[in-house]
KOLTORGU-469108 format. One line per 8 residues: number of its first residue (from 1); for each residue z negated, y, x negated of N, C-alpha, C. Coordinates in Angstrom, 1 decimal, always signed. Atoms other than C-alpha are relative to their C-alpha. Layout:
BEGIN
NUM) Z/Y/X/Z/Y/X/Z/Y/X ~ ...
This chain:
BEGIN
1) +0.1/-1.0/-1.0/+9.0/-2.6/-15.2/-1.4/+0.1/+0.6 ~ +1.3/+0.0/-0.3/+5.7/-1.5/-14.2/-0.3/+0.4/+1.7 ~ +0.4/+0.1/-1.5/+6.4/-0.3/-10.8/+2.0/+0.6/+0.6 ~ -1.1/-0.3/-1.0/+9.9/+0.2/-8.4/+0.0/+1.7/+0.2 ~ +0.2/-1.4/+0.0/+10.2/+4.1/-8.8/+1.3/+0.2/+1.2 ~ -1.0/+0.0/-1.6/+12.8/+3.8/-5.4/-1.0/+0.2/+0.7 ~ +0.6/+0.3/-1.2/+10.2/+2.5/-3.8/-0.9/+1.1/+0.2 ~ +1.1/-0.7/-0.4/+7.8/+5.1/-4.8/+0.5/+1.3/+0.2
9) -0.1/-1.4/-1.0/+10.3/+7.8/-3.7/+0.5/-0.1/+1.2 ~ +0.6/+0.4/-1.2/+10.1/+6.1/-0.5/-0.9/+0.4/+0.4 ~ +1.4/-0.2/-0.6/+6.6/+6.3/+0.0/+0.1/+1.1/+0.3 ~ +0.6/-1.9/-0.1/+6.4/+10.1/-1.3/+1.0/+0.1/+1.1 ~ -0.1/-1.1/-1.1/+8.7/+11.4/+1.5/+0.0/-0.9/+1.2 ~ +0.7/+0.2/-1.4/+7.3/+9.0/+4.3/-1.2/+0.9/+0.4 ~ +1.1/-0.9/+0.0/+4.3/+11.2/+3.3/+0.2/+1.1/+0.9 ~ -0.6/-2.0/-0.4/+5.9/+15.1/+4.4/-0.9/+0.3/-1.0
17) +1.1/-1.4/+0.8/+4.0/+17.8/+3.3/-1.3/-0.4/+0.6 ~ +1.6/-0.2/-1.0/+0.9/+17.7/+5.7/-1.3/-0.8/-0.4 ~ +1.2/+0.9/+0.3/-0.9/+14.4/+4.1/-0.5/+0.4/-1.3 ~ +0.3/-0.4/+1.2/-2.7/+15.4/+1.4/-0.7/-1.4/-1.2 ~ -0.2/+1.2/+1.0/-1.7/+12.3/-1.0/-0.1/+0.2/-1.6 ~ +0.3/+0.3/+1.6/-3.0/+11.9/-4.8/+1.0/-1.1/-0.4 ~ -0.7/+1.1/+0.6/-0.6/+10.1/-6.4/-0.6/-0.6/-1.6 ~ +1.0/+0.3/+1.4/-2.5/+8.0/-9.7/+0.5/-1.1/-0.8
25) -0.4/+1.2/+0.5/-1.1/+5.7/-11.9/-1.3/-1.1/-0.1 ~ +1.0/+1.6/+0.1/-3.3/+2.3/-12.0/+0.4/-1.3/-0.1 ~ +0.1/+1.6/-0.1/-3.4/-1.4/-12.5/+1.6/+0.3/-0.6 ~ -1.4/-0.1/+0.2/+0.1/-0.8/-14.0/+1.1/+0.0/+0.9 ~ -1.1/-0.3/-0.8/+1.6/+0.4/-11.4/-0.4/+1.4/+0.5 ~ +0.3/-1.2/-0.9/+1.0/+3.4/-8.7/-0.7/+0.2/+1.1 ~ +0.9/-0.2/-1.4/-1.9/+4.6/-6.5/+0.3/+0.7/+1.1 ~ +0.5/-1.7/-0.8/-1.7/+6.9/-3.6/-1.4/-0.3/+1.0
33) +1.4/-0.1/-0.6/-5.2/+7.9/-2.6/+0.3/+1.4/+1.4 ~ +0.1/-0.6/-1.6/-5.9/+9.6/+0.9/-2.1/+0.5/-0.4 ~ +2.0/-0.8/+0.0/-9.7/+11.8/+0.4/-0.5/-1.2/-0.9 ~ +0.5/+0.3/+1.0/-10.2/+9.8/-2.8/+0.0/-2.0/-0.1 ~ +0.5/+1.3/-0.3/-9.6/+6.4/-1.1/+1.4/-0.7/-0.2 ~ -1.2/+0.7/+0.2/-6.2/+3.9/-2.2/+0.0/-0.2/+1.6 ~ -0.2/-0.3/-0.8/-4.6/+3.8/+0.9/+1.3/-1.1/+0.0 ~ -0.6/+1.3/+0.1/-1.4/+1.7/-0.5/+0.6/+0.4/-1.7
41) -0.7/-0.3/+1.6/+0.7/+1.5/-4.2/+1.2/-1.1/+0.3 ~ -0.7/+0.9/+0.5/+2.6/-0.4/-5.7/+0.1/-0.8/-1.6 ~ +0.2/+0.5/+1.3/+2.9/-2.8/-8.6/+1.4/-1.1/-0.1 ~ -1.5/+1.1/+0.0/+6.3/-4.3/-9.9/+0.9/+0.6/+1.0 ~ -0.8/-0.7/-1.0/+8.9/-4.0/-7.0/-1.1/-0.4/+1.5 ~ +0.7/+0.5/-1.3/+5.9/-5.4/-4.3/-1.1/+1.8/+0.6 ~ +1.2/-1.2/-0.4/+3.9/-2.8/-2.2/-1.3/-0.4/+0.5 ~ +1.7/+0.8/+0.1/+0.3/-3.1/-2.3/-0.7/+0.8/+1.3
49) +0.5/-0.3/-0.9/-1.4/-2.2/+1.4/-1.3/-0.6/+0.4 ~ +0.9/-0.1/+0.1/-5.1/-1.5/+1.8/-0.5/-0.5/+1.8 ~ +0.4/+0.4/-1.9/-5.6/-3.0/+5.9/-1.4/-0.1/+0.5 ~ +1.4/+0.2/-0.7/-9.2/-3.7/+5.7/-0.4/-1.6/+0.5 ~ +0.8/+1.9/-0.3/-11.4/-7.1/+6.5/+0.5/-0.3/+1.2 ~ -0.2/+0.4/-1.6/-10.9/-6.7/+10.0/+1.4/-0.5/-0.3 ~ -1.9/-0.2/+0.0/-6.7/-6.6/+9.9/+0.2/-1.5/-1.1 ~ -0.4/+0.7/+0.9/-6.7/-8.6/+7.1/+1.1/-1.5/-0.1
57) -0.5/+1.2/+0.0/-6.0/-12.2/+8.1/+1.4/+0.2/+0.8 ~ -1.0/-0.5/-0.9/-3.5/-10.6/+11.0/+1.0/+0.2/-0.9 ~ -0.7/-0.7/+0.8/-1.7/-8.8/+8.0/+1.1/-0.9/-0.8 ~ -0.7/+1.1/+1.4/-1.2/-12.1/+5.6/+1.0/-0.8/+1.4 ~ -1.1/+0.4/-0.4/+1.1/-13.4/+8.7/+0.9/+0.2/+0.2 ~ -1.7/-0.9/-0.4/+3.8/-11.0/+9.0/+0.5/-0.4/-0.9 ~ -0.5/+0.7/+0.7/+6.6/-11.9/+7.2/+0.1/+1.0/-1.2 ~ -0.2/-0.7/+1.5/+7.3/-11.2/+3.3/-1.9/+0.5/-0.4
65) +1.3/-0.7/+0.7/+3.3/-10.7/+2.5/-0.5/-1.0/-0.6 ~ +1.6/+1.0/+0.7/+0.7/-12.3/+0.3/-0.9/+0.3/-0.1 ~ +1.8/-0.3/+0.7/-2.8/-12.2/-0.9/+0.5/+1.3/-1.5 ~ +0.0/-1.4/+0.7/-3.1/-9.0/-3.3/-1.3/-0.7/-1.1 ~ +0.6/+1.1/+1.0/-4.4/-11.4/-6.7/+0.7/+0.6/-1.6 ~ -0.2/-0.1/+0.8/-3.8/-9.4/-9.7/-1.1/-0.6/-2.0 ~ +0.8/+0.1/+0.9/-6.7/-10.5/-12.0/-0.6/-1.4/+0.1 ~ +0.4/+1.3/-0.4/-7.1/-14.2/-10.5/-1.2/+0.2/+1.0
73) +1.3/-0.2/-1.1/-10.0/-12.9/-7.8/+1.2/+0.8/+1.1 ~ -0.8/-0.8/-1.3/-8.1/-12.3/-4.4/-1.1/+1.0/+0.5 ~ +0.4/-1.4/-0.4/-8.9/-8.9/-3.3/+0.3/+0.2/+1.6 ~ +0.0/-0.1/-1.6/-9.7/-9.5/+0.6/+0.2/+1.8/+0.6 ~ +0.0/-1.0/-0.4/-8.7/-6.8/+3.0/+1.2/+1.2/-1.0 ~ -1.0/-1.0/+0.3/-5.5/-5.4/+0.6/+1.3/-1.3/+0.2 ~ -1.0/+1.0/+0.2/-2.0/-7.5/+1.0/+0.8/+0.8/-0.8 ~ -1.2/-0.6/+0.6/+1.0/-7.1/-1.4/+1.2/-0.2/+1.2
81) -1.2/+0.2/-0.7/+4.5/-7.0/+0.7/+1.0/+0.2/-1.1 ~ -0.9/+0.4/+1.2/+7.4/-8.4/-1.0/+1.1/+1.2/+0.6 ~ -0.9/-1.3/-0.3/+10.4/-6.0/-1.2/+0.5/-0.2/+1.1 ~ -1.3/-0.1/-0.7/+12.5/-7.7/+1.2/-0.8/+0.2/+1.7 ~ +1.2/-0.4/-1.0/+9.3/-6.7/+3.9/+0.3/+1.8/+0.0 ~ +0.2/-1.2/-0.2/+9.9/-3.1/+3.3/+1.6/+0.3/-0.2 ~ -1.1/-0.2/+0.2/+13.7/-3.0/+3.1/+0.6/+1.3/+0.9 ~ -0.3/-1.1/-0.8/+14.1/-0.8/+6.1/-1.1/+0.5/+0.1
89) +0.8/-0.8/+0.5/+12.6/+2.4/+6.4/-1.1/-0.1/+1.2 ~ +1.6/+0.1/-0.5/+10.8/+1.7/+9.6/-1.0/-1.4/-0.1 ~ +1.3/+1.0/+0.4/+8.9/-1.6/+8.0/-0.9/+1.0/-0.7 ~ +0.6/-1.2/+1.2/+8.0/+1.0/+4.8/-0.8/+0.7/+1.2 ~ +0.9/-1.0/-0.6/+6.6/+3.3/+7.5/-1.1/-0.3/+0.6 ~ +1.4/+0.9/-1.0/+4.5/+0.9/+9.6/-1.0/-0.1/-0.9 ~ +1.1/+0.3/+1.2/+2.8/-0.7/+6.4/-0.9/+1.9/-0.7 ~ +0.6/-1.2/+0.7/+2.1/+2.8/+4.6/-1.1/+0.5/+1.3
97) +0.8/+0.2/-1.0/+0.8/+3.7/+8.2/-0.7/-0.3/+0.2 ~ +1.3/+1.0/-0.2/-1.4/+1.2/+8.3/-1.2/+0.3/-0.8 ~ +0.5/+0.3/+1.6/-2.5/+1.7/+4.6/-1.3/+1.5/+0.1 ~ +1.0/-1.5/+0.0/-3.4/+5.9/+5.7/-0.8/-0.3/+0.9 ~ +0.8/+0.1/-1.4/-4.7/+4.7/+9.3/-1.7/-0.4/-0.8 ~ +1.0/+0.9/+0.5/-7.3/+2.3/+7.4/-1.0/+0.9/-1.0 ~ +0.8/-1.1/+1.0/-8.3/+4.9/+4.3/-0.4/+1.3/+0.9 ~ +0.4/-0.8/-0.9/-9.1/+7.4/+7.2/-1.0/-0.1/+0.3
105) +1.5/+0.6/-0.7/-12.0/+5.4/+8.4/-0.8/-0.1/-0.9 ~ +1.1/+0.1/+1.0/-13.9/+5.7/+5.3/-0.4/+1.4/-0.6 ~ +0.3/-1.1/-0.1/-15.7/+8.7/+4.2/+0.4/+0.7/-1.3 ~ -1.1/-1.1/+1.5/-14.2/+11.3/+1.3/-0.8/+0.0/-0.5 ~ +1.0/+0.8/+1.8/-15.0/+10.3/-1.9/-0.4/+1.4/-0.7
């Protein structure tokens, strides 16, 4: 399975209409970019959330998360969340939230 296609029609209608989300396949799984920037995905059934340096260490405490380590180099400032972290729909909302708040603060690619 390369990515939880539940999960990713989760995501799309936490979106609505109004965000203007690129959806991209990558890393064997699924991007969504926000003005050109990954914002969060997924890979497998885990969701991959982009929080930033600052947030970062904050992020790896909540429960159900890890370090975001697909190629043996941990990738500071993104965490994966295990499924049973996004089970209900307002965890899924918070994290994705987090994921657009964060890709907002950087400038369109």
């Amino acid at each position: 399975m390369a990515y939880d296609k539940d999960l990713a029609e989760r995501i799309s209608k936490s979106f609505g209409t109004t965000i203007p989300i690129i959806e991209k396949k990558m890393f064997g799984g699924i991007g969504y970019l926000l003005h050109g920037h990954m914002a969060c995905g997924i890979l497998d059934d885990a969701l991959i959330v982009r929080v930033g340096k600052k947030d970062y260490a904050e992020a790896l405490t909540r429960p159900h998360t890890r370090v975001f380590d697909i190629t043996g180099r941990i990738m500071r400032g993104w965490v994966m969340v295990n499924p049973a972290g996004t089970a209900e729909e307002d965890e899924l909302s918070a994290w994705v939230e987090q994921g657009l708040k964060f890709a907002l603060t950087l400038p369109p690619k």
